[in-house]
N, CA, C, O and CB atoms as a CASP TS submission, in Angstrom:
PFRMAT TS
TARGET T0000
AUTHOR 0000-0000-0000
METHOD Language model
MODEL 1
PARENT N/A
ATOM      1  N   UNK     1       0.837  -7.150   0.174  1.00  0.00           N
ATOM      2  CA  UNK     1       1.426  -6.241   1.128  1.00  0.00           C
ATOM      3  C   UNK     1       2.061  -7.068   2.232  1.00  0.00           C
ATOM      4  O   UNK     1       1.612  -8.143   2.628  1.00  0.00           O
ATOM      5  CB  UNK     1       0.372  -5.252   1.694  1.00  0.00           C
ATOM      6  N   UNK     2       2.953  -6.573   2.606  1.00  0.00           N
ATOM      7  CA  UNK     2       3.686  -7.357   3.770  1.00  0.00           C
ATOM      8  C   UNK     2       3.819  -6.473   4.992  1.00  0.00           C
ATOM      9  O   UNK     2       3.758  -5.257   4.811  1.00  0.00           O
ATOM     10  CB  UNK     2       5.187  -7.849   3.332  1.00  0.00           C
ATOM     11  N   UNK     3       4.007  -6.982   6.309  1.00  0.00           N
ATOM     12  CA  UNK     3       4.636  -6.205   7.146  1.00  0.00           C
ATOM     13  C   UNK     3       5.592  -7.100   8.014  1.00  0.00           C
ATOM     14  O   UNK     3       5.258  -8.143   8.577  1.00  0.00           O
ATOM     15  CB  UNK     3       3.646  -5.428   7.913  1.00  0.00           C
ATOM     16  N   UNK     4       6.854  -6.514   8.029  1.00  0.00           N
ATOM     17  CA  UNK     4       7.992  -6.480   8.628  1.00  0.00           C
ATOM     18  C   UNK     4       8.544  -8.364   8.059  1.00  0.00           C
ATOM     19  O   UNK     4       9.026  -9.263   8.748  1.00  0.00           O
ATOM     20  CB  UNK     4       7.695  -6.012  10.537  1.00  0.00           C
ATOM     21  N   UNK     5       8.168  -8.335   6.451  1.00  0.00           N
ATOM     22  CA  UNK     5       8.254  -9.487   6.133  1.00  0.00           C
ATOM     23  C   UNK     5       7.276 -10.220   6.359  1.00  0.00           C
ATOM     24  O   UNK     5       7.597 -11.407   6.297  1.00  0.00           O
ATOM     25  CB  UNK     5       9.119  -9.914   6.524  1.00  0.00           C
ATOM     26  N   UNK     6       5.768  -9.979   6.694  1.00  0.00           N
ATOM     27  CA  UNK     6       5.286 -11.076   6.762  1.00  0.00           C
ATOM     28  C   UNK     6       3.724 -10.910   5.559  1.00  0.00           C
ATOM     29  O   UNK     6       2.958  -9.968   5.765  1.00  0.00           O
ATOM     30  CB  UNK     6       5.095 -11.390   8.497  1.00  0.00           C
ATOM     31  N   UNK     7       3.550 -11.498   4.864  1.00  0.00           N
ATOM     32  CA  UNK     7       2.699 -10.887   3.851  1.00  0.00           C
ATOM     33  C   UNK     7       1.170 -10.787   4.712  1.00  0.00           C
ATOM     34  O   UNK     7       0.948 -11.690   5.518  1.00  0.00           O
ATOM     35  CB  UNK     7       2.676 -11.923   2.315  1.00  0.00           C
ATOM     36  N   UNK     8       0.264  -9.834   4.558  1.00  0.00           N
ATOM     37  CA  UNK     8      -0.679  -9.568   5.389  1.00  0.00           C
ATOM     38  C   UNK     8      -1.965  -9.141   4.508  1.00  0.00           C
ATOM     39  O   UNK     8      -3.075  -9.159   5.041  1.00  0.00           O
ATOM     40  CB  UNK     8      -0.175  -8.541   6.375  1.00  0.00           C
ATOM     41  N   UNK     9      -1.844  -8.836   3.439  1.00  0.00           N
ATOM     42  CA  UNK     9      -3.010  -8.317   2.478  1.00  0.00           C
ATOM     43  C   UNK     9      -2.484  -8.378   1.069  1.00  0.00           C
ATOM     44  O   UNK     9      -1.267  -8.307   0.899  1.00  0.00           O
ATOM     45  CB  UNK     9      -3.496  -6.739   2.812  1.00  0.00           C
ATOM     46  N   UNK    10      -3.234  -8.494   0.126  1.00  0.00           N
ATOM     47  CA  UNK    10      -3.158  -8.569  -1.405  1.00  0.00           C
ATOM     48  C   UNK    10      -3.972  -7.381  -1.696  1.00  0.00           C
ATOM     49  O   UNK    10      -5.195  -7.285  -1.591  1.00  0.00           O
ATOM     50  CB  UNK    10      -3.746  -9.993  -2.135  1.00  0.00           C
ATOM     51  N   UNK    11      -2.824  -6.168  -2.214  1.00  0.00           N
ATOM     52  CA  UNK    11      -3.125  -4.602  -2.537  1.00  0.00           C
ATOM     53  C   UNK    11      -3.209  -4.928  -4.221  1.00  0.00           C
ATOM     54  O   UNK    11      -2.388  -5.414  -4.998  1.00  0.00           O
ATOM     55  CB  UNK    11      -1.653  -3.255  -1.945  1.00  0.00           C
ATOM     56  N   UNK    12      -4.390  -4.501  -4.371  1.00  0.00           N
ATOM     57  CA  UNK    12      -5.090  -4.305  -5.783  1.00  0.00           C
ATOM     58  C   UNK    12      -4.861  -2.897  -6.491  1.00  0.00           C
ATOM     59  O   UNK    12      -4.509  -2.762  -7.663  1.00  0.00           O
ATOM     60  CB  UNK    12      -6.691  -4.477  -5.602  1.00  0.00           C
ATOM     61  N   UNK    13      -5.137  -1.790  -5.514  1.00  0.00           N
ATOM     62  CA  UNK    13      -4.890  -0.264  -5.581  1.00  0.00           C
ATOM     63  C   UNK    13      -4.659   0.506  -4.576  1.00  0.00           C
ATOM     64  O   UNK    13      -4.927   0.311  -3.390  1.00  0.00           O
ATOM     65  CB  UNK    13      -5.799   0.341  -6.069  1.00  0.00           C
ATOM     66  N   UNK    14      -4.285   1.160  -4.945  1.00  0.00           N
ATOM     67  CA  UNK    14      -3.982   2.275  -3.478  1.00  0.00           C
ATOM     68  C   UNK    14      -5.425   2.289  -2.899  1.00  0.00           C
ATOM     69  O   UNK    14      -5.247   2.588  -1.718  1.00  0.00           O
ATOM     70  CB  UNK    14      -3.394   4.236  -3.899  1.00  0.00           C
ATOM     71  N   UNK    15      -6.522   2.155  -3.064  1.00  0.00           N
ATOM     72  CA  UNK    15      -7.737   2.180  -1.863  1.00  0.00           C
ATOM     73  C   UNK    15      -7.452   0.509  -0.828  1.00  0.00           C
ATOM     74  O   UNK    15      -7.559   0.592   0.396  1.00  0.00           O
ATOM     75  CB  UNK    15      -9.764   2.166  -2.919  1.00  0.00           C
ATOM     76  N   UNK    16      -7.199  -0.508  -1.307  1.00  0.00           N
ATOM     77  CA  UNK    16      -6.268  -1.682  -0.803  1.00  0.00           C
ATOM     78  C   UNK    16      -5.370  -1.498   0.146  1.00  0.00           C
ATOM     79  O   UNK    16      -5.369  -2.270   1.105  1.00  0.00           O
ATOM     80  CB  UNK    16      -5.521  -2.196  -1.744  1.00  0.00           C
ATOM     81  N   UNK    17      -4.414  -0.422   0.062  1.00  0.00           N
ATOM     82  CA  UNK    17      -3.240  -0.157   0.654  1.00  0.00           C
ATOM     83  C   UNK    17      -4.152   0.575   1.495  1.00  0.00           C
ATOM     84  O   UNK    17      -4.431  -0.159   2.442  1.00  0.00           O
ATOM     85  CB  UNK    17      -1.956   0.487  -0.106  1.00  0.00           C
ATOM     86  N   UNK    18      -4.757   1.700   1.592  1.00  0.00           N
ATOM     87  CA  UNK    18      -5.123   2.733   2.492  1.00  0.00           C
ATOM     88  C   UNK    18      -6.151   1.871   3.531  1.00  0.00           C
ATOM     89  O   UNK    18      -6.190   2.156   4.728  1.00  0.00           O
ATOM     90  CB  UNK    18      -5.852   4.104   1.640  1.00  0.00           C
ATOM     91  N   UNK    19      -7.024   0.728   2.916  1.00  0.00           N
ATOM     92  CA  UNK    19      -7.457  -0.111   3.688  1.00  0.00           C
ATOM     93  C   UNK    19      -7.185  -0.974   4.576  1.00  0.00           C
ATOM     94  O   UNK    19      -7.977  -1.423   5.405  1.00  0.00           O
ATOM     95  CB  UNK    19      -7.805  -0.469   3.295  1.00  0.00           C
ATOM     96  N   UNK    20      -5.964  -1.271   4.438  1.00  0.00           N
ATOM     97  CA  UNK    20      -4.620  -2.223   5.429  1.00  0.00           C
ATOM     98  C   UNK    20      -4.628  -1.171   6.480  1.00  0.00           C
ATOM     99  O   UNK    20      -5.099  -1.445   7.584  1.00  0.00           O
ATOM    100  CB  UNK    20      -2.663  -2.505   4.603  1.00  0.00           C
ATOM    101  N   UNK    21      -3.917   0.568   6.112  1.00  0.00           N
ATOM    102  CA  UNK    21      -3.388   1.155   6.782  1.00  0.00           C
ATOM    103  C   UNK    21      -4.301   1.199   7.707  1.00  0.00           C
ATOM    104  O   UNK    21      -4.189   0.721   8.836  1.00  0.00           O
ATOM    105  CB  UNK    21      -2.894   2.106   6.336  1.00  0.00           C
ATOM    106  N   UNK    22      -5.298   1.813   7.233  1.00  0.00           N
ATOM    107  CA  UNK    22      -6.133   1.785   8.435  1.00  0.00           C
ATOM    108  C   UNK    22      -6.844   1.023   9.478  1.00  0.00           C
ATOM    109  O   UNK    22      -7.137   1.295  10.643  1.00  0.00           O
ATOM    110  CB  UNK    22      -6.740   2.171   8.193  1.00  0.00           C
ATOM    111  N   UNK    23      -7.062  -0.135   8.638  1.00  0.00           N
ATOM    112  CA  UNK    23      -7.041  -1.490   9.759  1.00  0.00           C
ATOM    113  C   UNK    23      -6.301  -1.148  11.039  1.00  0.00           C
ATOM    114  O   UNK    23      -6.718  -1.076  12.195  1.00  0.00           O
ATOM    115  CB  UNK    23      -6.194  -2.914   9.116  1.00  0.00           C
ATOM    116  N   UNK    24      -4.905  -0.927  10.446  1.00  0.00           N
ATOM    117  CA  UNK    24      -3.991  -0.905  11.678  1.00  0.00           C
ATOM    118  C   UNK    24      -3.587   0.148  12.584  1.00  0.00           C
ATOM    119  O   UNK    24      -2.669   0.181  13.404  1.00  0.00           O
ATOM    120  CB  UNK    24      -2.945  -1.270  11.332  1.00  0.00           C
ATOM    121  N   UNK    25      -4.742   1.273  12.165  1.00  0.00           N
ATOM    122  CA  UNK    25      -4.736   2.212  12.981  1.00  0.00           C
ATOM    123  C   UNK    25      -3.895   3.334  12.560  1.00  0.00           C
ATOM    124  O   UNK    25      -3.123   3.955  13.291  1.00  0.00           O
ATOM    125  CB  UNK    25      -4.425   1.737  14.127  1.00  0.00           C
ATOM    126  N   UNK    26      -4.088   3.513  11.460  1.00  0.00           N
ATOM    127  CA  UNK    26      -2.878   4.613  10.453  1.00  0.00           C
ATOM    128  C   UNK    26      -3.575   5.469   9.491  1.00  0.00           C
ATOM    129  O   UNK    26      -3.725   5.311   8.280  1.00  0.00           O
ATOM    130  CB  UNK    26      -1.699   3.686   9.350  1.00  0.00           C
ATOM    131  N   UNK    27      -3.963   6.384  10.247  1.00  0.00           N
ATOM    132  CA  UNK    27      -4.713   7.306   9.721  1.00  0.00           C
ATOM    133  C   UNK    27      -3.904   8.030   8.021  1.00  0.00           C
ATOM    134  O   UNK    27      -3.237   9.057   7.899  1.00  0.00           O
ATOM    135  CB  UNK    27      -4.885   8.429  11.091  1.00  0.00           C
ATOM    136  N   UNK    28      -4.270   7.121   7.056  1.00  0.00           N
ATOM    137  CA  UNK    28      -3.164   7.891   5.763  1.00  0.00           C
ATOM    138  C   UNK    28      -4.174   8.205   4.522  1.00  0.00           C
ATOM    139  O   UNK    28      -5.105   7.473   4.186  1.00  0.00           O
ATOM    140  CB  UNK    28      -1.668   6.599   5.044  1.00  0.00           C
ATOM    141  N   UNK    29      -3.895   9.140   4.056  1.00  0.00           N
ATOM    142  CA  UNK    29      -4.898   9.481   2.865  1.00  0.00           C
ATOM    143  C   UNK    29      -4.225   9.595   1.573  1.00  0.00           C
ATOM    144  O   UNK    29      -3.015   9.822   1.543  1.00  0.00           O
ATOM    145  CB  UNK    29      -5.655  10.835   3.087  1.00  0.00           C
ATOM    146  N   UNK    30      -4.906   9.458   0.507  1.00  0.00           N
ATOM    147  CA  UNK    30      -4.245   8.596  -0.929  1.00  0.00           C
ATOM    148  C   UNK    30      -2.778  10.406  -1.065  1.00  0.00           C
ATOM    149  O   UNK    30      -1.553  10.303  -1.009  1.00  0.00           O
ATOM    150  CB  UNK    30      -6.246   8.301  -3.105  1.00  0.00           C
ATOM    151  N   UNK    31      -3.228  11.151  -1.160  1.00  0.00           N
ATOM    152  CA  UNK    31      -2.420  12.332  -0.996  1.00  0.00           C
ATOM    153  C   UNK    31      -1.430  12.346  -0.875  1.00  0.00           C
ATOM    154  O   UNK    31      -0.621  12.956  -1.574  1.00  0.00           O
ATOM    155  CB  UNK    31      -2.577  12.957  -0.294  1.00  0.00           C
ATOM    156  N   UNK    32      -1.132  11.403   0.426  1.00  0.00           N
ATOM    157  CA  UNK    32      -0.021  10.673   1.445  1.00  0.00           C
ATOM    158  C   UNK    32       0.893  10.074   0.764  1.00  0.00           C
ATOM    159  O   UNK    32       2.011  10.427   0.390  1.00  0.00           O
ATOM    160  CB  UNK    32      -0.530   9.598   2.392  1.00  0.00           C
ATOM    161  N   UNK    33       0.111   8.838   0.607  1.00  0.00           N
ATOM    162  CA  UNK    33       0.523   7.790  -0.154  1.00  0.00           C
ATOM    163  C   UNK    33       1.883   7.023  -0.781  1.00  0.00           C
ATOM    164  O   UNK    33       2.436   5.935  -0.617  1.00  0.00           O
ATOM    165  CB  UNK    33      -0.020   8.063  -0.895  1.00  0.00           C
ATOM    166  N   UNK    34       2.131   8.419  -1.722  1.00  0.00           N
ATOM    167  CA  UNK    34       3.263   8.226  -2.784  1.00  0.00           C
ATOM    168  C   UNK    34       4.386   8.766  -1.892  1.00  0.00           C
ATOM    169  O   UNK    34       5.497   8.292  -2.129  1.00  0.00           O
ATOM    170  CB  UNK    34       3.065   9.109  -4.352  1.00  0.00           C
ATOM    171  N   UNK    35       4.283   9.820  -0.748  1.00  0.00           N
ATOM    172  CA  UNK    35       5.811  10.271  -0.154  1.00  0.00           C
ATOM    173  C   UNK    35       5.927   9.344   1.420  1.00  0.00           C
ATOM    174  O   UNK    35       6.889   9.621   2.136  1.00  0.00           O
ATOM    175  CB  UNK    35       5.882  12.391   0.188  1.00  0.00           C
ATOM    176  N   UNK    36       5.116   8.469   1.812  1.00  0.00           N
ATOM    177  CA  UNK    36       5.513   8.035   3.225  1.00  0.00           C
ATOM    178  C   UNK    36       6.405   7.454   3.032  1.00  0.00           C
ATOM    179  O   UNK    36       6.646   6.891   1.964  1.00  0.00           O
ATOM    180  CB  UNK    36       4.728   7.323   4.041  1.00  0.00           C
ATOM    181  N   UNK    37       7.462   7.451   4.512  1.00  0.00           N
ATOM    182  CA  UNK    37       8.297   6.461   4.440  1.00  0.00           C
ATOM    183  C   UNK    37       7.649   4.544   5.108  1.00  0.00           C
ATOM    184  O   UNK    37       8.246   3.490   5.332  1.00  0.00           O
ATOM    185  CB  UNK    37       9.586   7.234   5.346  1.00  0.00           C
ATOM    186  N   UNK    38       6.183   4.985   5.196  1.00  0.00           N
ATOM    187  CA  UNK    38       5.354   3.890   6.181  1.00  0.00           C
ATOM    188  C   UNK    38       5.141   2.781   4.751  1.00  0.00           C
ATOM    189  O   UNK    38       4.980   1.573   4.925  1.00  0.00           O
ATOM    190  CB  UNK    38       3.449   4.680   7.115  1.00  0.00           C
ATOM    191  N   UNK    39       5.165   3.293   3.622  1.00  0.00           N
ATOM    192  CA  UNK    39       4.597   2.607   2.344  1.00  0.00           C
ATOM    193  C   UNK    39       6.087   2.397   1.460  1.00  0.00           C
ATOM    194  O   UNK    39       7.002   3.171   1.178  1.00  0.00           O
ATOM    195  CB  UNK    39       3.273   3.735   1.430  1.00  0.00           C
ATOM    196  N   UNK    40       5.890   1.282   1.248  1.00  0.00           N
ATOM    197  CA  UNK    40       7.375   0.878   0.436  1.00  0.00           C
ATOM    198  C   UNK    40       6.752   0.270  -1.065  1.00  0.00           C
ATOM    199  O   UNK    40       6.235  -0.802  -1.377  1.00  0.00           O
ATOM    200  CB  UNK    40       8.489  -0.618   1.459  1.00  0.00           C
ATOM    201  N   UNK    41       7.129   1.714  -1.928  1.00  0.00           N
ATOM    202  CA  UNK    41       6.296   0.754  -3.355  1.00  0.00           C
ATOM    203  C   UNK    41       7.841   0.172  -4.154  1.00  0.00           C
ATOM    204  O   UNK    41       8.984   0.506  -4.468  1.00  0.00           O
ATOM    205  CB  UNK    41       5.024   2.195  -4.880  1.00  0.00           C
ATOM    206  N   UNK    42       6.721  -1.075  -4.179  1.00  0.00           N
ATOM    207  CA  UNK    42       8.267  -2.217  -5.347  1.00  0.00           C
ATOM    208  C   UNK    42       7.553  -2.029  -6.385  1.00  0.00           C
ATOM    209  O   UNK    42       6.346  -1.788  -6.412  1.00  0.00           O
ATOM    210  CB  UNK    42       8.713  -4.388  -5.143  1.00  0.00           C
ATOM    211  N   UNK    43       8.719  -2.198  -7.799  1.00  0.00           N
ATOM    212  CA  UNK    43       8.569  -2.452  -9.046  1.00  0.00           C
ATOM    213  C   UNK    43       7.501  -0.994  -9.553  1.00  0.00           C
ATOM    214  O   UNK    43       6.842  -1.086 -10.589  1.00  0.00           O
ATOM    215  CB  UNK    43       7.927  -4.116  -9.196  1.00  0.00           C
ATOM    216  N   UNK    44       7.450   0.315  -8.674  1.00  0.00           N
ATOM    217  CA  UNK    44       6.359   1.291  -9.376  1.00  0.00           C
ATOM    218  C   UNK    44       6.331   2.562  -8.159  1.00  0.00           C
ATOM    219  O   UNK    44       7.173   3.046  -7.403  1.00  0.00           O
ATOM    220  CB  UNK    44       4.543   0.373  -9.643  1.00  0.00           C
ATOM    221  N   UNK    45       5.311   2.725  -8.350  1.00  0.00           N
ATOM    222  CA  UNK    45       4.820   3.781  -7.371  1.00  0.00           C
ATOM    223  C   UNK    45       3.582   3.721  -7.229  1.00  0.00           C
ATOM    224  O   UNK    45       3.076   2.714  -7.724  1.00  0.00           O
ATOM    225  CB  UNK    45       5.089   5.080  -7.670  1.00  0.00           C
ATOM    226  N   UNK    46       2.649   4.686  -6.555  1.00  0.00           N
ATOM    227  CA  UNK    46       1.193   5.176  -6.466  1.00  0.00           C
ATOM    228  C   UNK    46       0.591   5.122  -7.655  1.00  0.00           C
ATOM    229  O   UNK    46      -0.562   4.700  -7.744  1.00  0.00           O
ATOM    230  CB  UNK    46       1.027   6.524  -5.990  1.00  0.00           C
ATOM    231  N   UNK    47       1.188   5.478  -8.566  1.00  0.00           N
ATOM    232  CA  UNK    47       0.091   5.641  -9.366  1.00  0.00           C
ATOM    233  C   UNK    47       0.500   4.364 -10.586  1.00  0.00           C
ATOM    234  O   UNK    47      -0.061   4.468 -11.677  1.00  0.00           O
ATOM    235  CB  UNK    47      -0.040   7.395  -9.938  1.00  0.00           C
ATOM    236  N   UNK    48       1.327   3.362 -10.401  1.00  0.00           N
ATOM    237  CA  UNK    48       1.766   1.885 -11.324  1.00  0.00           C
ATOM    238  C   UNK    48       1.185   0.958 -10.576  1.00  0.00           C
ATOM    239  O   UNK    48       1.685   0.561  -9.523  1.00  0.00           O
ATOM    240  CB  UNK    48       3.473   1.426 -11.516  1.00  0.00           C
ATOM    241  N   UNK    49      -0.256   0.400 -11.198  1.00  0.00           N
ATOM    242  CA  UNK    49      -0.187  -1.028 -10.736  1.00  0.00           C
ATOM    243  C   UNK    49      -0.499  -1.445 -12.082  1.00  0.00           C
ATOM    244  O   UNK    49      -0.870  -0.704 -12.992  1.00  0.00           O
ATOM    245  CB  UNK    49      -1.210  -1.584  -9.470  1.00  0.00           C
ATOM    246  N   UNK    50      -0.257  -3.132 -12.152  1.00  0.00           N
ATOM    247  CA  UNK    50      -0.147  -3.840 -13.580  1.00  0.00           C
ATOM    248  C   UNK    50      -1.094  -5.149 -12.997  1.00  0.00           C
ATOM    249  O   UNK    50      -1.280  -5.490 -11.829  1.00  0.00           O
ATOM    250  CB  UNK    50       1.758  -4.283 -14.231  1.00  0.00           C
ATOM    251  N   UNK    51      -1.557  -5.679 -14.120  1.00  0.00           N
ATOM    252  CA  UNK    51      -2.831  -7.088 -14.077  1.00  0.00           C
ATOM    253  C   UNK    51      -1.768  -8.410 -13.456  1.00  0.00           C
ATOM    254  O   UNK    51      -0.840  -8.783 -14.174  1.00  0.00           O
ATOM    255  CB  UNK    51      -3.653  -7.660 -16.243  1.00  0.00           C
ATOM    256  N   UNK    52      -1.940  -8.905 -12.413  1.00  0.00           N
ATOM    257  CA  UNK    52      -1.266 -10.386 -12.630  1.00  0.00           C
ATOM    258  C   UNK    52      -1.476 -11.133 -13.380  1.00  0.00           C
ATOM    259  O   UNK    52      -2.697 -11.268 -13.458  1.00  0.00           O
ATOM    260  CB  UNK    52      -1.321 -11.145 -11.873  1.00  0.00           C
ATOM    261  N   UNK    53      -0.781 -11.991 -14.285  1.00  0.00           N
ATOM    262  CA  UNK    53      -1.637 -12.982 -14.914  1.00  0.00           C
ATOM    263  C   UNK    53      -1.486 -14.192 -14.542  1.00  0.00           C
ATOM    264  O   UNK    53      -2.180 -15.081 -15.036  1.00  0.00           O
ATOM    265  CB  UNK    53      -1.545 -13.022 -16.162  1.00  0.00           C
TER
END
């Protein structure tokens, strides 16, 4: 995960992502998720994540 370009967390799943958010004081629930404009999904969406290898 990055913010404003700067990488800040390694999102595993959307509970990852919702865990950043809220760190930073961003009250967002998985619901949310897929339509904010606060969350920028690359290469997928909410519900695409794939294994690194």
């Amino acid at each position: 995960m990055s913010v404003r370009g700067q990488v800040v967390a390694l999102a595993r799943s959307v509970a990852d992502v919702l865990a950043v958010v809220h760190r930073i004081g961003i009250a967002l629930e998985w619901e949310e998720a897929g339509g904010t404009p606060l969350v920028e999904w690359q290469g997928g969406g909410v519900h695409v994540w794939r294994k690194r290898r």
